[in-house]
Every structure is written in structure tokens, then in C-alpha cells.
C-alpha positions, -999 to +999 in steps of 0.1 A: -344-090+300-348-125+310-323-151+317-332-168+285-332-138+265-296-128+276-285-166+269-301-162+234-284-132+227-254-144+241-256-175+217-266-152+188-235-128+193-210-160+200-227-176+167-222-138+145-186-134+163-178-173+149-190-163+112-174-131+108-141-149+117-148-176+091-150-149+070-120-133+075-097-165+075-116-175+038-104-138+030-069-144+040-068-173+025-078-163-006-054-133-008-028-154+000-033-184-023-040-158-051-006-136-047+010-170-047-003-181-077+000-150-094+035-148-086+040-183-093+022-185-129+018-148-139-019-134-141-029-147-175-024-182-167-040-183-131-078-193-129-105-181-100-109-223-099-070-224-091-070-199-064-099-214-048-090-248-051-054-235-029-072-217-008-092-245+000-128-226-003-154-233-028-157-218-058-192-196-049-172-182-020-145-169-041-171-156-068-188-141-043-160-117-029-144-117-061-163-116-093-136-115-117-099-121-110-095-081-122-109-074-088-091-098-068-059-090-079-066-057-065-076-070-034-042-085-036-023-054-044-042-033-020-037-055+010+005-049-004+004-014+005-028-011+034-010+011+062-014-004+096-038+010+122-011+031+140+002+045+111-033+053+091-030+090+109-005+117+093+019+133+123+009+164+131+027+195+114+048+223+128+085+197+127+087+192+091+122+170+099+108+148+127+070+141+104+090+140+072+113+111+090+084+093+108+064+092+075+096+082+055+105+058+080+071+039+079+072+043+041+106+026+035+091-001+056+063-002+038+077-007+002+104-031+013+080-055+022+081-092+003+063-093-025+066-056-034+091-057-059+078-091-078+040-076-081+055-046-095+071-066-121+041-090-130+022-056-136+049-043-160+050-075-177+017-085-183+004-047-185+008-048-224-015-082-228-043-078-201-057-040-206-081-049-173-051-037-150-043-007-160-073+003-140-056-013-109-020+003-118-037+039-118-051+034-088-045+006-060-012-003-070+009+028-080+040+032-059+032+068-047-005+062-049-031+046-020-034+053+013-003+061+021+002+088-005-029+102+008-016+105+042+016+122+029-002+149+007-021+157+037+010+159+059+025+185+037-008+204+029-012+208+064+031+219+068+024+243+041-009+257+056+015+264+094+036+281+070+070+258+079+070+245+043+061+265+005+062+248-026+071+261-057+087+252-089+119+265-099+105+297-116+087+305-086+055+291-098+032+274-071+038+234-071+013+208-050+015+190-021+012+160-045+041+165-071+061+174-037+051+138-024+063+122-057+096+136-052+096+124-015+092+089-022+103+087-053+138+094-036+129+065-013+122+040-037+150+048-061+173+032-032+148+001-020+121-007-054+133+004-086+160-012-091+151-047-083+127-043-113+149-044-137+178-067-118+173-098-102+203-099-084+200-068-067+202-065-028+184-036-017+197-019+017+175-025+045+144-002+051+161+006+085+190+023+070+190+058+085+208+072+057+179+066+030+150+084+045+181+107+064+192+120+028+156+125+017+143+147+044+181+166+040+170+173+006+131+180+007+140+209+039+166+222+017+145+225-014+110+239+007+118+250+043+107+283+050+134+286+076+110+296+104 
């Protein structure tokens, strides 16, 4: 290759490189401006024109991404729960206490995060009026749901499989790994979501607190453990 070819490819990658991050900061942007907005105003009274206008991008760019504010808002509530990088991977099994705690740890952290709590109640409020979401509640935005759920049913499919954990209803009946994950963070959020849904005032404890994800791992080894 010649020296001019290198410098032209060299220009081209620079010039790709400098668009793709364009991109992403008009993405960001947008996300941001929109959960603000939504937040702010409450879905029905936010326009695409709004969002883009506070985003400062043009209207064809949002359109573009977004074709209706349906599917934004579930670019918004799916950037909520999207699992970093390090954490996209399930521990691996055979210590159902230490992947239970590491997955409940992130989890907590997870749910606790700003916004959480105030999304969560937009959706129940507006739910009734705007029968476009209910697709997003059933599947980017429910608590247990997403990624991370994923990961979690996994986790326990592949305790169960190394025999350390068995799952069965109280009549001895065989129960999933995904009704098993429900209860898992269902005990999690009881203490740091649900009740700020329905009280204003409350102060959850923070997602650090041993004694949260502690109590849950006490309860799911108890209930499942095969002892061996």
C-alpha cells in the first residue's frame, strides 16, 4: 500500500471514528432530554419536537432513531436497567451463596439507581390512558424482566443443572428457574423499589446494605439448597 493510500485510509477511519461518536453523543442526548421531560411533564404531554428541541438535535435525527415516542420511551427505560459490561456475564455455578450475593449485590445496585423509582410510577400512572406501553411494561421495563433477569435465570438453571440447587413448589411439584428469580428479587426490591411507589417520602436503605441482599440469599439457600 502506498503512502497515499495509508493516509487515505487513515483520513477515512479518523473521519468514520468522528461520526460514529456524533452519533452516540445525539443518542445520549436524546435519552437524556427525553427521561427528563418525561419525568418532568408525564408521557402524554411530552412531544418528539420537545425532546429534540432539549436535546438540541433536529427533528429528522430524532425521527430517525425514534419513529414514535412509544419506542423512545423504551430506549429510555431500557438504558434504566442495561447491565454494565462487567456484569453482562452470570458467575459461574457450584457456590450458590457467593453467585446468589454477587448477582444480588449488582442487582440492588442496579434498581437503586435515580430515576428507577419515578419511571416506575409514570408507567403506573399513565398505563390506564396510553395502551402503547403496556407493550414496553411487559417487556423492557418490568422490574424482574431484561437483561438482568436473563442473567439470573441462567445462573440458577445452571446451579440446578450442578445439582447445588432444586426447585420445587411446596407440594413437591417442579418450579422454574424463573418463578425462583421472581422471588429472588422480588425480596430485593420490596426493601429498595416498591415502596417508594406508593410514598413519596420514603427513604430507601442504601443498595450497599449487606443485610438486604444478606437476608435474601439466607432465605433462597434455606428454601432450595440441596445441602451438598
Amino acid at each position: 500500500m502506498s503512502v497515499e493510500d495509508r493516509a487515505e485510509t487513515r483520513g477515512d477511519t479518523c473521519q468514520a471514528g468522528y461520526h460514529a461518536q456524533i452519533k452516540e453523543e445525539n443518542r445520549a442526548r436524546i435519552i437524556r432530554a427525553a427521561r427528563d421531560l418525561f419525568l418532568a411533564q408525564g408521557y402524554d404531554k411530552t412531544s418528539l419536537a420537545q425532546i429534540a428541541k432539549q436535546a438540541r438535535v433536529s427533528t429528522g435525527t430524532l425521527f430517525k432513531r425514534y419513529p414514535s415516542k412509544a419506542a423512545l420511551f423504551a430506549a429510555v427505560t431500557s438504558e434504566q436497567w442495561q447491565l454494565d459490561v462487567e456484569y453482562a456475564a452470570p458467575p459461574p455455578p457450584g457456590d450458590p451463596r457467593f453467585g446468589l450475593d454477587h448477582i444480588g449485590r449488582d442487582y440492588a445496585c442496579l434498581v437503586a439507581r435515580p430515576g428507577t423509582a419515578a419511571l416506575c410510577r409514570l408507567i403506573i400512572t399513565e398505563l390506564p390512558q396510553m395502551p402503547e406501553l403496556a407493550d414496553i411494561v411487559g417487556t423492557g421495563f418490568a422490574i424482574d424482566r431484561g437483561p438482568f433477569f436473563d442473567r439470573l435465570r441462567d445462573y440458577l438453571d445452571a446451579e440446578a443443572q450442578a445439582g447445588t440447587l432444586e426447585f420445587r413448589w411446596a407440594d413437591g411439584q417442579p418450579q422454574s428457574a424463573s418463578a425462583v428469580a421472581e422471588q429472588f428479587l422480588g425480596m430485593i426490591c420490596a426493601q429498595l423499589l416498591w415502596p417508594q411507589l406508593v410514598r413519596t417520602d420514603f427513604v430507601p436503605p442504601s443498595p450497599t446494605d449487606p443485610a438486604i441482599v444478606d437476608e435474601a440469599v439466607a432465605l433462597m439457600l434455606k428454601r432450595y439448597s440441596t445441602g451438598s
